[in-house]
C-alpha positions in Angstrom: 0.0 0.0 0.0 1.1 3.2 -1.2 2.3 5.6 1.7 0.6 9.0 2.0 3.2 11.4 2.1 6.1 8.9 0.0 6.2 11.5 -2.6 5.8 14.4 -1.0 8.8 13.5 1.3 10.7 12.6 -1.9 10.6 15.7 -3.2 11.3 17.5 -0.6 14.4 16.4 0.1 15.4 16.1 -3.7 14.8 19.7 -3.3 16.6 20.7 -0.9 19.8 19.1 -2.8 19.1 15.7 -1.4 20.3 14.3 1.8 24.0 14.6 1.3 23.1 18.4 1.6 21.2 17.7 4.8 23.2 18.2 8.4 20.0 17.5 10.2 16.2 17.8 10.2 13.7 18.6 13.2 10.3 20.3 12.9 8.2 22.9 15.3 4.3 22.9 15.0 4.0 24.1 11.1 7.5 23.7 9.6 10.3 21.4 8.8 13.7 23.1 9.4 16.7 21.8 8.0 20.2 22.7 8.4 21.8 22.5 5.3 25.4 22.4 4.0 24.6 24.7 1.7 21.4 26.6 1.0 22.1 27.6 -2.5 21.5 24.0 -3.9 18.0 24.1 -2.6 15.3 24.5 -5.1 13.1 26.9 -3.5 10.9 28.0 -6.1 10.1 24.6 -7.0 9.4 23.9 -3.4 7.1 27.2 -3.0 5.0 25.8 -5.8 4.6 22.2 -4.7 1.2 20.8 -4.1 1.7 19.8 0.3 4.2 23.3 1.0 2.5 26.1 1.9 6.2 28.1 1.5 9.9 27.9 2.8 11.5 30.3 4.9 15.5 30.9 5.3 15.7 32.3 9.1 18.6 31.3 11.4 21.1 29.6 10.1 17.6 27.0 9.0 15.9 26.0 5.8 12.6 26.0 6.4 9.7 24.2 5.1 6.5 25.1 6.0 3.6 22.3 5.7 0.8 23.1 8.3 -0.9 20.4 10.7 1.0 17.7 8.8 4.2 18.5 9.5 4.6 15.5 11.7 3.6 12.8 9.7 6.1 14.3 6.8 8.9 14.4 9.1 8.3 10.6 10.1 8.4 9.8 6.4 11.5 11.8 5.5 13.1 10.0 8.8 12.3 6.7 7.9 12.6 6.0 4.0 14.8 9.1 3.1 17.9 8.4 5.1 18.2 11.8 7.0 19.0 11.9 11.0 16.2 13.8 13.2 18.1 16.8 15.5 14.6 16.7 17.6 11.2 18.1 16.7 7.3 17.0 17.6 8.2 12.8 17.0 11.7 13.0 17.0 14.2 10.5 18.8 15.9 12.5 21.7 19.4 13.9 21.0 21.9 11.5 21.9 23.8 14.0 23.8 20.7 15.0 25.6 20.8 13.7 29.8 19.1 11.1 30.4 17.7 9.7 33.3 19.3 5.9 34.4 16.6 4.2 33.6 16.2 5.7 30.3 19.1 5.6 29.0 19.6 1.7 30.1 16.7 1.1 28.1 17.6 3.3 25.4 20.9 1.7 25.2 19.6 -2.0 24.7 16.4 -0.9 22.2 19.2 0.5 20.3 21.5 -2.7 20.4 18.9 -5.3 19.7 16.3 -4.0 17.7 17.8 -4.2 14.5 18.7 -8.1 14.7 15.5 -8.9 16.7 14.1 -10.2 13.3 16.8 -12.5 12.4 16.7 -13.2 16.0 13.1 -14.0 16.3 13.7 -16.2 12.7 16.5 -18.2 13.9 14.7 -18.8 17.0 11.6 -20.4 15.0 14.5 -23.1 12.8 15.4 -23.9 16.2 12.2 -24.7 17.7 11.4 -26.6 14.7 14.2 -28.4 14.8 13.0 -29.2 18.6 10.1 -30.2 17.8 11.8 -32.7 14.4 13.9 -33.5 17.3 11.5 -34.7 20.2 9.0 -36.6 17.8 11.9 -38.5 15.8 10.6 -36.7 12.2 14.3 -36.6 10.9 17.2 -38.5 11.8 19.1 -36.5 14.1 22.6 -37.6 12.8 21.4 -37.4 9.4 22.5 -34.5 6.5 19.0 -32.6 6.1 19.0 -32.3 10.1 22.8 -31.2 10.1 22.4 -28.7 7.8 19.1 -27.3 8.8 20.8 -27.2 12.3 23.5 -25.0 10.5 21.2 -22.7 9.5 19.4 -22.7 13.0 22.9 -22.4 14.9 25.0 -20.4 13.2 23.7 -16.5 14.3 22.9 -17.7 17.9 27.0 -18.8 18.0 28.0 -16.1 16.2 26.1 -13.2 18.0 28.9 -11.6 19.1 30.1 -10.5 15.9 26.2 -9.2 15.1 25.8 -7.3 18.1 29.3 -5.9 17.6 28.6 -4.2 15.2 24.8 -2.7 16.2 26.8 -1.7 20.2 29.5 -0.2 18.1 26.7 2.2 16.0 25.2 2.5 19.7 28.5 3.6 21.1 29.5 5.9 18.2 31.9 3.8 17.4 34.1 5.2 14.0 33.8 2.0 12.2 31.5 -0.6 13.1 33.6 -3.0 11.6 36.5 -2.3 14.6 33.5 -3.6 16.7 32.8 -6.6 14.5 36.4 -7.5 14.9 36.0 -7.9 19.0 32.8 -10.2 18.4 34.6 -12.1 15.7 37.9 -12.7 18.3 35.1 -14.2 21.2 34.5 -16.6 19.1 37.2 -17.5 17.3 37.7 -21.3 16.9 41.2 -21.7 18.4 40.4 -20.3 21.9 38.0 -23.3 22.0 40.9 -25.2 21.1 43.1 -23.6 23.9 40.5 -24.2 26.5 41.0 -27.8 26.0 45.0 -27.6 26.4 47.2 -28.5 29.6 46.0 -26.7 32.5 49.0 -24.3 33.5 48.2 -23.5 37.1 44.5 -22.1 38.9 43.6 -18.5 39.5 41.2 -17.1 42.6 41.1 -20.7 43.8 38.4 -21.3 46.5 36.1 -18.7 44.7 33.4 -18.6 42.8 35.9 -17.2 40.2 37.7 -19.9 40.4 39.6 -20.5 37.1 42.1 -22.6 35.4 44.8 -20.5 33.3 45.7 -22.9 29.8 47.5 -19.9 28.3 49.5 -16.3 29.0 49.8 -13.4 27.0 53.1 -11.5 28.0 52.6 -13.6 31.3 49.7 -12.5 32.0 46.8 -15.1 32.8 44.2 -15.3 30.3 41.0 -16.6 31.7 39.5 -18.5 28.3 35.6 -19.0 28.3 33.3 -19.8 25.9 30.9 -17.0 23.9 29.5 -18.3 21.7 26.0 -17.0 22.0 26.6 -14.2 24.5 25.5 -11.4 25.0 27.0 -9.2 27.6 30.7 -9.8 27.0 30.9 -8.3 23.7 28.8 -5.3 24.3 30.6 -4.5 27.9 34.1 -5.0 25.5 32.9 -2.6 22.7 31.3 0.3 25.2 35.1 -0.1 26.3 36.7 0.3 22.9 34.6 2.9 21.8 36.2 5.2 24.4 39.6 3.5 23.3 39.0 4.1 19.6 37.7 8.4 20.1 40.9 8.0 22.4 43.4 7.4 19.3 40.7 8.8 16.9 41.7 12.4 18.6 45.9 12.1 18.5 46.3 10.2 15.3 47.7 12.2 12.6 44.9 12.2 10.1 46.9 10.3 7.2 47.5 7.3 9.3 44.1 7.6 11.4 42.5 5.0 8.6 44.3 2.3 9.5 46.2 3.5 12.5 43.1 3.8 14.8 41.7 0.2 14.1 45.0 -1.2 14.8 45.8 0.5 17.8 42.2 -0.2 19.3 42.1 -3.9 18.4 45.8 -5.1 19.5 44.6 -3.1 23.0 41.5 -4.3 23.0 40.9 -7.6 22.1 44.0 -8.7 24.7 41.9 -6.4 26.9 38.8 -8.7 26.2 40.0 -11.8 26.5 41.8 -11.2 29.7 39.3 -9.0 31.6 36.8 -7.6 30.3 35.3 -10.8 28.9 35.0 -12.7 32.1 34.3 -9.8 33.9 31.3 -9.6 31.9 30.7 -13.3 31.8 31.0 -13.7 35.7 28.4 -10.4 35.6 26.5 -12.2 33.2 26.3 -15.7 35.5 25.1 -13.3 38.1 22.4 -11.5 37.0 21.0 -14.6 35.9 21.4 -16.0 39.4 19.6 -12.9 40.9 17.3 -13.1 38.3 16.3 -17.1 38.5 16.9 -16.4 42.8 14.1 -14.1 42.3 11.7 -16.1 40.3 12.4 -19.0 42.9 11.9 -16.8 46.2 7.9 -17.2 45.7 7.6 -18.2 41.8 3.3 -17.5 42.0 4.0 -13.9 42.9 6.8 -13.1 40.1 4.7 -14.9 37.5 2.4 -12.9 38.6 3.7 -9.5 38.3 5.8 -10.2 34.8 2.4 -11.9 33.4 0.2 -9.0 34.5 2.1 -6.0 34.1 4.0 -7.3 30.7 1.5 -5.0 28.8 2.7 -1.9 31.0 6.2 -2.9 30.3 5.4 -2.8 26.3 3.4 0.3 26.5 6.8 1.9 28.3 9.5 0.2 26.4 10.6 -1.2 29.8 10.5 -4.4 28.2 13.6 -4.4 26.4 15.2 -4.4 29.8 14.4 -7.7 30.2 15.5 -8.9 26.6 18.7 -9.3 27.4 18.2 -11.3 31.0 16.2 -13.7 29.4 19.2 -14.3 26.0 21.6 -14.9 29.2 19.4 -17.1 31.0 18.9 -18.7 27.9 23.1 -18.6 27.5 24.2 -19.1 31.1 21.2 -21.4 32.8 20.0 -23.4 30.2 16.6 -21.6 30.1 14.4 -18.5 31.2 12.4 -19.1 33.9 11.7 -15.1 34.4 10.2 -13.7 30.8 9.0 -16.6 29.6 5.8 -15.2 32.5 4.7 -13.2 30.2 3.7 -16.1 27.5 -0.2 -16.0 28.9 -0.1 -11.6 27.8 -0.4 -12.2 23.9 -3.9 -14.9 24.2 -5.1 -13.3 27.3 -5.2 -9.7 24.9 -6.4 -11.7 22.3 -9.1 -13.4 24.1 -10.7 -10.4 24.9 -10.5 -8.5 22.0 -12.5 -11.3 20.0 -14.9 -10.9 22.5 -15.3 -7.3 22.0 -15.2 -7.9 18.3 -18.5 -10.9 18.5 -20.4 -8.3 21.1 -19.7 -5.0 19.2 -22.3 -3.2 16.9 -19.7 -0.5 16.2 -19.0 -1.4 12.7 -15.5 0.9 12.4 -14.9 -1.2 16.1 -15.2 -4.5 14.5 -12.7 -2.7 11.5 -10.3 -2.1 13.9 -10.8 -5.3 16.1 -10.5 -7.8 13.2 -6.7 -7.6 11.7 -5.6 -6.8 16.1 -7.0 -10.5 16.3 -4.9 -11.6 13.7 -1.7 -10.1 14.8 -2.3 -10.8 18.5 -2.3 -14.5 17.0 1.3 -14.2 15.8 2.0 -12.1 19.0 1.8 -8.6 18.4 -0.3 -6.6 20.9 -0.1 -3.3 19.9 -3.1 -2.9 18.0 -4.9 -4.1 20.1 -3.8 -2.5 23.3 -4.1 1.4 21.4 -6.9 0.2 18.8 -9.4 -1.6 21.4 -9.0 -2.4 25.0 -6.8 0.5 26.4 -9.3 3.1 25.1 -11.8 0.8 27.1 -9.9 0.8 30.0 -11.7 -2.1 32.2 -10.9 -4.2 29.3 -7.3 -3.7 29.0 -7.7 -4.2 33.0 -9.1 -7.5 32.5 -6.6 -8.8 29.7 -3.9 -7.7 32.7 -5.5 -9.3 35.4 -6.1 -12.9 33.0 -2.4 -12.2 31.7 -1.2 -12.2 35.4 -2.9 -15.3 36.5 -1.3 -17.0 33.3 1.9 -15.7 34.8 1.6 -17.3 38.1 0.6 -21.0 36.8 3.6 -20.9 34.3 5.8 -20.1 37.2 4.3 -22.8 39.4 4.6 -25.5 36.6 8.6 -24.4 35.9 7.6 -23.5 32.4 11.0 -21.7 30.9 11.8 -20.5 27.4 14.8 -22.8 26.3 15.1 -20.4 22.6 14.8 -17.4 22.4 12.3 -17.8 19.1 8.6 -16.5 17.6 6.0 -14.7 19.0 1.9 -15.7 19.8 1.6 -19.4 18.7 5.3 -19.6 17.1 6.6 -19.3 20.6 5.2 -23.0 21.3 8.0 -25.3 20.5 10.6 -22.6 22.7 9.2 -24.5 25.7 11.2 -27.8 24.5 13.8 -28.6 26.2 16.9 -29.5 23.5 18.8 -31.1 26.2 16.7 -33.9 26.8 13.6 -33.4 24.3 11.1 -33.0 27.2 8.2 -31.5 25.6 6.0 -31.5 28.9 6.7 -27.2 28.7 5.0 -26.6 25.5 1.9 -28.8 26.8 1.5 -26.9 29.7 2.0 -23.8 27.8 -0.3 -24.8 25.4 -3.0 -25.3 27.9 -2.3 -22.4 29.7 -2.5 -19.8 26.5 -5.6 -21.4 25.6 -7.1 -20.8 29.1 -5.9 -17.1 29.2 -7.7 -16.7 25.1 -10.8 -18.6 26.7 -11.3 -16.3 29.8 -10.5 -13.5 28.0 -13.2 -14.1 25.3 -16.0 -15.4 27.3 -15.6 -12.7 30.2 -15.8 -10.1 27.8 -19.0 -11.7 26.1 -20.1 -11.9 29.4 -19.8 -8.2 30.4 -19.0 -6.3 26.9 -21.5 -2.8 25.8 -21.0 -0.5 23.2 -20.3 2.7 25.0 -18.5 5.9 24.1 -14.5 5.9 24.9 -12.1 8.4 25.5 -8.8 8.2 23.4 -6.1 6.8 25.0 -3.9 8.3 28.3 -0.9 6.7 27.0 0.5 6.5 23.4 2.7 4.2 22.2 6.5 4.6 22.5 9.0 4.8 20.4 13.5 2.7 19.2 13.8 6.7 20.6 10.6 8.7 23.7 8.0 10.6 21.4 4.9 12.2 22.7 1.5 11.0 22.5 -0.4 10.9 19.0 -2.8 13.8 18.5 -6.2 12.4 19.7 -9.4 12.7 17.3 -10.7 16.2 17.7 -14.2 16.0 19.0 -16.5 16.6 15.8 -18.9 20.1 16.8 -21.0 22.6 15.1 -19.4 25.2 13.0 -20.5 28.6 14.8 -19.2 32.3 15.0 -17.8 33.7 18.3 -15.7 36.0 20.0 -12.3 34.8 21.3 -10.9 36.5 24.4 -6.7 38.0 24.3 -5.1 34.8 25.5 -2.2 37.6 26.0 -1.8 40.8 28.1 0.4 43.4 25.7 0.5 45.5 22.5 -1.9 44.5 19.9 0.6 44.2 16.8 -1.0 44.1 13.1 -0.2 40.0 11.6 1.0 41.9 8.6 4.2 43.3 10.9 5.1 40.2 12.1 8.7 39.5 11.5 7.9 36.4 10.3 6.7 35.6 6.3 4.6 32.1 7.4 2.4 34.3 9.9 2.8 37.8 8.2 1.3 36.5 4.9 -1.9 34.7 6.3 -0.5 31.5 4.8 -1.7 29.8 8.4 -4.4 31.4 9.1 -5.9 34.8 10.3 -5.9 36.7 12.9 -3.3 39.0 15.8 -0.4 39.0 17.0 0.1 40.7 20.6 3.9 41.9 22.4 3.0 40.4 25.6 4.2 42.5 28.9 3.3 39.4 31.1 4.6 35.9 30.1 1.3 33.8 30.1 -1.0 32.3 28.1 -4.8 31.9 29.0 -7.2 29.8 26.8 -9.3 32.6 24.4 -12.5 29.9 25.1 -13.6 26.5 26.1 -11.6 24.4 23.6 -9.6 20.8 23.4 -6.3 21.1 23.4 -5.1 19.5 19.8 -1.2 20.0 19.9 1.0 21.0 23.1 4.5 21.7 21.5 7.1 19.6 23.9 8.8 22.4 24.4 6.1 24.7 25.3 6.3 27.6 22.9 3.1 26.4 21.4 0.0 25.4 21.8 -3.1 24.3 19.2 -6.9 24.6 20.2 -10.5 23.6 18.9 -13.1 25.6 20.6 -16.5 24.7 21.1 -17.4 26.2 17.8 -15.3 24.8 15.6 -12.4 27.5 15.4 -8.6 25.9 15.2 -6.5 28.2 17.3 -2.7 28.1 17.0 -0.8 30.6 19.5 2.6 30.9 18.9 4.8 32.4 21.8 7.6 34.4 19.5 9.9 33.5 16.9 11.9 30.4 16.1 11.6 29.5 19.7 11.7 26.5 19.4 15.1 26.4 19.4 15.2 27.1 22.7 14.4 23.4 23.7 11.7 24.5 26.6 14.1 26.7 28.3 11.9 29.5 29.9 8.5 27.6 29.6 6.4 26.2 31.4 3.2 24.1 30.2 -0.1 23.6 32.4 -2.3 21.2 30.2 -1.7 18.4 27.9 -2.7 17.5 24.3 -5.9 15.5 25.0 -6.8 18.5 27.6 -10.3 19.9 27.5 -9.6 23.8 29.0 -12.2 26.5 30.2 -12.3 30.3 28.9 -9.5 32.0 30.7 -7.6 28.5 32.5 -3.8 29.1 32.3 -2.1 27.1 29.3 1.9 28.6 29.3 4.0 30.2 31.4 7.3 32.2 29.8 10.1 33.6 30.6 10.2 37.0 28.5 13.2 38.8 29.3 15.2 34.9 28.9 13.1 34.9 25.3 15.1 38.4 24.5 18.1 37.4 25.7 18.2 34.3 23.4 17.7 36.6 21.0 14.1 35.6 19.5 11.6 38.1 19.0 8.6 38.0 21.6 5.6 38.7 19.8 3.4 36.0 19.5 0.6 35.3 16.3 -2.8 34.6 17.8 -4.4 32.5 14.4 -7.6 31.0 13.2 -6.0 28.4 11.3 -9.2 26.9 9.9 -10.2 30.5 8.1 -11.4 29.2 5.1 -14.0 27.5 7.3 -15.4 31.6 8.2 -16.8 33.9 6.2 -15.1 36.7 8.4 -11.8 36.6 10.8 -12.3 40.3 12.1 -9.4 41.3 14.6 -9.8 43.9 17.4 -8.7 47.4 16.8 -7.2 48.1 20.1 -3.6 49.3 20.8 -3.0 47.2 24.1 -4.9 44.4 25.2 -5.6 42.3 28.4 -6.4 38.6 28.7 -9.9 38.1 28.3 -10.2 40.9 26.6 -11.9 40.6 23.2 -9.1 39.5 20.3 -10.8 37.9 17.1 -14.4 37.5 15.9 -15.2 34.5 13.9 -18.2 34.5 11.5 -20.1 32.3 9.3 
């Protein structure tokens, strides 16, 4: 299917000399604004006159694009399919200089690691549980060539993981070349230190510990402590978060004619001794442990942690939290043989399910059952989303229910010792990564089997039970993004077109549109209305409206009164560059506000001394709907003071 802004985004960036010309992008409320190399290979006539750009601007050291409401969406496209980083804006991934909090950035650090080979991941994972399943019911000869070579295929990135998430930790880590990273992953796993494990033993290190190891070979006399990584995970990311400060190290006093090869060879010949010496079972030991305090946890009362991974699973999701479990349950998987901890949340997926067929067999909603239908399909194969932000979280006692169903799943697969022995598919592809490959017991995908089914059943025949069309209000919480973006704008509620007056959100001079020093609100191009030179930094609501768009920053906000009118109020110029610094919000997109409630608080005097003109544009930007936008005549204003009249 044809995306709805592919061409437009095309174009665009075509016309601003391609990407190659493009330092960054971000976007405010209206506009994209790019930071070019160099502005003169931008087409800007041909962008004026393009069908989706109302006009471009050149202002601050930015190239921008003005679109309207869609702005957003156009970014996303341009972002996604055009090959151009974000610098911030509306949906844009945080900076990855901007502070982050622990947690965040913990998360932030592993999304960014795993998500690009989670499919191969997920793939391999199926072979393997196939392969488990050819295994445990004798369908192939186990020593034969067809189940050798399909076991190839199944094995080979689970053993050579390293190397893969190499080279996505050295993008994460900023890493020069990936390919330095690579290199790491590809010396944990290099045949001959299997080989040298199985040598003479030379002497014992940390004997009586639980470090205790045997030393087969030195390097300069130093002890190196071999172990086997095949399949690990922490080990090669701890190593390359360490040669990625090693690499900017020589990056920064390498002469630049030797810094192609010079950097790489300096990094690896410290680094991969590093590894293999320290680093590596440093993180292996790490690893050993946090699967100990992880299984030590699921074992202290195994009903209760079920429990809270089954039920709050779909909180996790909804807050990315989950990928901070990703990794515990691959070393589980590595270190323990199996996962007793995520596999919890197995009962999430059919309990969702469950209850949005319900909703779909009780509904006479016909754009329900639209939405409802492909969520049941793709909550088959395991993927919740649209269901959670389509159906049941907008009907908040049913997403309630699927959590409470989900949390009793999550108790009885902890009480039966169900664990995930692969790390593989998703819905009803995650069945055979409850066989065991070291001994073929297929007793876990039984009880697995009977316990999803349970979870769908409940979920379906509870929500036949207690399921009415009602209205809903859009959701509280929107989806998350690889990198935090804010809520999607909620449907505007549909009303009845009608004139009115809208009070001065502002207190100030009344300033013409036409003299403000900006061409996108100066020419009309957004819509009619004021501008006011506020003398006190707030902003008040002009009449009881819903809150449509609340810029993250603050410097903007977008209201739909009760009659129909689409407010935008703009505090000052290219603000937005400001990143939030001297504002302060009071409501929320989503918000319903009354006449006069306080929206924005700013800092004028910090606006001046950024060097950003204060006025702010106080537009109708839905004045094609009126047949008049009539703006008051006054000098100075005060808030609540009479501003615009609208009429049909």
């Amino acid at each position: 299917m044809a995306r709805k802004y592919e061409q437009l985004a095309a174009d665009i960036v075509k016309n601003v000399g391609g990407k190659e010309n493009v330092n960054s992008l971000a976007h405010c409320v209206t506009r994209l604004r790019f930071k070019l190399k160099d502005e003169g290979k931008a087409n800007t006539d041909v962008l004026k006159a393009m069908d989706g750009v109302v006009t471009v601007v050149q202002s601050g050291g930015q190239y921008q694009v003005v679109i309207g409401q869609m702005v957003g969406e156009v970014y996303d496209e341009i972002l996604q399919y055009q090959g151009i980083k974000g610098a911030g804006g509306v949906d844009a991934a945080e900076e990855d200089d901007a502070p982050k909090k622990p947690l965040d950035l913990f998360v932030d650090t592993v999304s960014g690691i795993f998500t690009p080979v989670l499919g191969i991941l997920a793939a391999s994972g199926m072979l393997k549980g196939l392969l488990a399943i050819i295994s445990a019911f004798e369908i192939l000869d186990t020593s034969g060539g067809t189940y050798q070579i399909l076991n190839v295929l199944a094995d080979a990135f689970f053993y050579f993981l390293p190397i893969f998430l190499g080279y996505t930790a050295g993008k994460k880590f900023k890493m020069g070349n990936e390919f330095t990273a690579m290199a790491i992953g590809a010396a944990l796993v290099y045949p001959s230190l299997a080989t040298m494990r199985g040598g003479d033993v030379l002497y014992t290190i940390l004997s009586g510990t639980l470090f205790e190891s045997a030393i087969h070979v030195e390097f300069l006399g130093i002890p190196v402590i071999l172990m086997n990584y095949a399949s690990s995970v922490i080990p090669v990311i701890l190593a390359v978060w360490v040669g990625a400060k090693v690499e900017r190290f020589f990056t920064g006093i390498m002469p630049t004619m030797f810094k192609s090869f010079g950097v790489p060879f300096f990094t690896l010949i410290i680094m991969i001794p590093l590894t293999l010496m320290v680093v590596g079972p440093a993180a292996t030991w790490l690893g050993q442990v946090v699967g100990a305090v992880a299984i030590g946890a699921a074992e202290l009362s195994p009903p209760i942690a079920g429990a809270f991974v089954g039920g709050f699973w779909q909180v996790f999701v909804m807050f990315g939290l989950h990928w901070g479990l990703v990794p515990v349950m691959l070393n589980n998987i590595t270190t323990m043989g199996g996962d007793p901890v995520v596999v919890a949340m197995m009962g999430t997926t059919f309990a969702q399910t469950g209850v949005v067929v319900g909703i779909f067999l009780r509904t006479k909603d016909l754009k329900l059952k639209g939405i409802a239908l492909p969520a049941i399909i793709s909550g088959i194969f395991g993927v919740t989303e649209p269901a959670i932000y389509g159906v049941t979280l907008p009907r908040k006692k049913y997403f309630i229910l699927s959590c409470i169903i989900s949390a009793v799943a999550g108790a009885f697969i902890a009480i039966m010792g169900v664990k995930f022995y692969i790390f593989g598919g998703m819905g009803i592809f995650a069945y055979p990564c409850f066989i065991d490959p070291a001994t073929n017991d297929v007793s876990g995908m039984y009880y697995a089997m009977i316990i999803t089914a349970a979870s769908f059943a409940a979920g379906l025949i509870i929500t036949l039970m207690l399921y009415k069309d009602e209205a809903v209000a859009a959701p509280a919480t929107a989806a998350p993004s690889p990198a935090p973006a804010p809520a999607a704008t909620p449907a505007p509620v549909e009303v009845e077109l009608k004139g009115e007056e809208l009070a001065s959100p502002l207190t100030g001079n009344v300033v013409a549109l036409a003299n403000v020093p900006d061409p996108v609100f100066s020419s009309g191009v957004m819509g009619k209305g004021a501008a006011v030179e506020p003398t006190i930094g707030k902003v008040f609501a002009p009449a009881d409206a819903e809150v449509t768009t609340m810029f993250p920053t603050g410097h903007a906000v977008g209201l739909k009164t009760n009659c129909g009118a689409e407010i935008l109020i703009h505090v000052g110029m290219d603000t937005v560059q400001m990143n939030g610094d001297g504002f302060k919000t009071h409501v929320a997109q989503g918000d319903r506000v009354k006449k006069g409630q306080l929206l924005i608080e700013f800092d004028i005097e910090k606006i001046k001394a950024a060097g950003y003109p204060v006025i702010t544009p106080v537009l109708v930007t839905n004045s094609d709907a009126f047949a008049s936008i009539t703006p008051t005549d006054a000098a100075t204003i005060k808030n609540g003071d009479k501003i615009i009249t609208t009429a049909l």
